[in-house]
C-alpha positions as CSV (number, residue, x, y, z in Angstrom):
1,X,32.3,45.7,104.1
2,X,29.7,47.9,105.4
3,X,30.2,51.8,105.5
4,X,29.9,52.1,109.1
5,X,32.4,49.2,109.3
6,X,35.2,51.3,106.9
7,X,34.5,54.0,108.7
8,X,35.2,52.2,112.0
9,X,38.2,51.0,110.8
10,X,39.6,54.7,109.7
11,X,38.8,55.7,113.2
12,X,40.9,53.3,114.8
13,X,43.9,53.2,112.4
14,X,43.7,57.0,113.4
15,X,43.6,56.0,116.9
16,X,46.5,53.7,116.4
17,X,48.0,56.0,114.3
18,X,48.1,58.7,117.1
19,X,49.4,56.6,119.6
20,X,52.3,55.2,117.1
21,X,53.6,58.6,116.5
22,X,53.6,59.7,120.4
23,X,55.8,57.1,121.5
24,X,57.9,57.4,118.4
25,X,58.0,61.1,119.5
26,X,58.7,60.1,122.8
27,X,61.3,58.0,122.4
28,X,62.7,59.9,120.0
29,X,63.0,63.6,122.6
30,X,63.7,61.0,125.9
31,X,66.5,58.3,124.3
32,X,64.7,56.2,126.2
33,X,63.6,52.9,125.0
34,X,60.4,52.8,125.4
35,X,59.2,49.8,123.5
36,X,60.0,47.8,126.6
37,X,57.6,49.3,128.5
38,X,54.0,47.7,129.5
39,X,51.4,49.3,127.6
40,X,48.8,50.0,129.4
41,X,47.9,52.5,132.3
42,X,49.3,50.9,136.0
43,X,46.3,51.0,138.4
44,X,45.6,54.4,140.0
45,X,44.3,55.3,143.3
46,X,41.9,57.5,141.7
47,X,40.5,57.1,138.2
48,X,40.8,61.0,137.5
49,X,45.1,60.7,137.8
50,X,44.7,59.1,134.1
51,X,42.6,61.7,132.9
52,X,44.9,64.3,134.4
53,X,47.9,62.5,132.7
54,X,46.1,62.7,129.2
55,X,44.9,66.2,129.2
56,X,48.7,67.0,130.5
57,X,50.0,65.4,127.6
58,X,47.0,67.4,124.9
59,X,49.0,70.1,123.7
60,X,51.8,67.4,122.5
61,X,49.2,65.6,121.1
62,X,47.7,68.3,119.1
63,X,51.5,68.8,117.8
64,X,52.0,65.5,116.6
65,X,48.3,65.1,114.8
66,X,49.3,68.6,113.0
67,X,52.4,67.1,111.5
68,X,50.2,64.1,110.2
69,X,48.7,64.1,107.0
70,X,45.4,62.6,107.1
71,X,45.5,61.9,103.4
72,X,48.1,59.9,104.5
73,X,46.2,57.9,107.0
74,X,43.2,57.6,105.1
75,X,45.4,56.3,102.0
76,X,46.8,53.4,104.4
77,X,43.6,52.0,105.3
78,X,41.8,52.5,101.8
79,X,45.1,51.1,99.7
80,X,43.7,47.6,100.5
81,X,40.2,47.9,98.2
């Protein structure tokens, strides 16, 4: 595998990472299942409501990424060479 290609693939088992731990998060504070729900974002009248929804959400985010150890997620992806 290429370096780009690992690299890549770090970046996106961050990615999934991140969005593991939200809804873990969220489900977690809400009690609400949310493994049932669709994901994906519903159609919008206006492109810009999903931006607004993300950068609403930023601040939880940033809390979630700080209680993640990177070593960690590096460790998962490299533990297969």
């Amino acid at each position: 595998m290429t370096f780009l290609n690992r690299v890549r693939e770090v970046a996106l088992h961050g990615v999934h990472h991140g969005a593991t731990m939200a809804l873990a998060a969220a489900q977690a504070c809400s009690g609400h299942e949310l493994q049932l729900l669709p994901h994906y974002f519903p159609a919008a009248e206006h492109p810009r409501d999903h931006e607004r929804l993300v950068e609403v959400f930023f601040d939880a985010a940033n809390s979630i990424a700080l209680t993640s150890q990177a070593k960690d997620i590096v460790n998962k992806v490299f533990s297969g060479l």
